[in-house]
C-alpha positions as CSV (number, residue, x, y, z in Angstrom):
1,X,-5.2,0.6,0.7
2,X,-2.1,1.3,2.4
3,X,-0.7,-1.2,4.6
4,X,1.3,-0.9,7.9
5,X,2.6,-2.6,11.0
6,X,0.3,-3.3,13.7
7,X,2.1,-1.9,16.8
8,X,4.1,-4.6,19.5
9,X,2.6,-7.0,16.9
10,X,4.5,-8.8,14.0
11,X,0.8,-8.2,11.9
12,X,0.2,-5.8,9.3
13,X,-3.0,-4.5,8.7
14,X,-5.1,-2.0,7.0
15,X,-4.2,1.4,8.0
16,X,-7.6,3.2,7.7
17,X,-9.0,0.7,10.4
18,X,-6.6,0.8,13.0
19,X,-3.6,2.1,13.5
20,X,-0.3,1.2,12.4
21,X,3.4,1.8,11.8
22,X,4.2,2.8,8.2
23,X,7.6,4.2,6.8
24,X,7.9,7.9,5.1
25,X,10.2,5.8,2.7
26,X,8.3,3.0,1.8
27,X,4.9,2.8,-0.1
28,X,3.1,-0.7,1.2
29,X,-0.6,-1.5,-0.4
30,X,-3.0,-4.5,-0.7
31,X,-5.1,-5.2,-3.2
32,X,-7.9,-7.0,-2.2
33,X,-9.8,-7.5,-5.2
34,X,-8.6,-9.9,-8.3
35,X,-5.9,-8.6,-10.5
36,X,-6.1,-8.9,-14.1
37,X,-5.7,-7.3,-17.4
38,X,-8.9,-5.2,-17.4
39,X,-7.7,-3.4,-13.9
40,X,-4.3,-3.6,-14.0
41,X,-4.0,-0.1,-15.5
42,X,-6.3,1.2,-12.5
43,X,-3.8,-0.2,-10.3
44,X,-0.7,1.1,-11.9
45,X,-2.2,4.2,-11.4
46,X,-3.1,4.4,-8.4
47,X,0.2,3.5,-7.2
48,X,2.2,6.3,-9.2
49,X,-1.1,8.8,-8.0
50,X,0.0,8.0,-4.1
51,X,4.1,8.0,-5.2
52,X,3.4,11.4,-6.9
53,X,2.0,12.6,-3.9
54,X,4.8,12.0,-1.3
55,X,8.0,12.6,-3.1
56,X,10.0,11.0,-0.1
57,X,8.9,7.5,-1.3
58,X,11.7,5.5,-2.5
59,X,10.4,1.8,-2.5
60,X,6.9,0.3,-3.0
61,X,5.4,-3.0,-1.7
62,X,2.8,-4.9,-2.6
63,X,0.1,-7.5,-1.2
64,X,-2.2,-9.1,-3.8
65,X,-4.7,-11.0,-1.9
């Protein structure tokens, strides 16, 4: 899920529940499930499936929960 600032707030949050501040530049995302060896693939590509799709990313962040 991508992550963003909550506006006037120092919070991020998810950006498909509210809305939020996010860079054209920067690629932020949470993973809320556990990371491990069996899903780390998935993950990987996801990430390179949303870079691949906006061009104008040029760093990526991440949140493991």
């Amino acid at each position: 899920m991508t992550v963003g600032q909550v506006p006037g707030t120092e919070h991020y949050g998810n950006g498909l529940r509210r809305s939020v501040i996010t860079s054209e530049h920067v690629l932020t995302v949470r993973v809320d499930e556990s990371l491990y060896f069996a899903n780390a693939g998935f993950l990987d590509d996801s990430v390179y499936d949303l870079v691949a799709c906006r061009p104008e990313i040029t760093d990526v962040g991440s949140w493991v929960r």
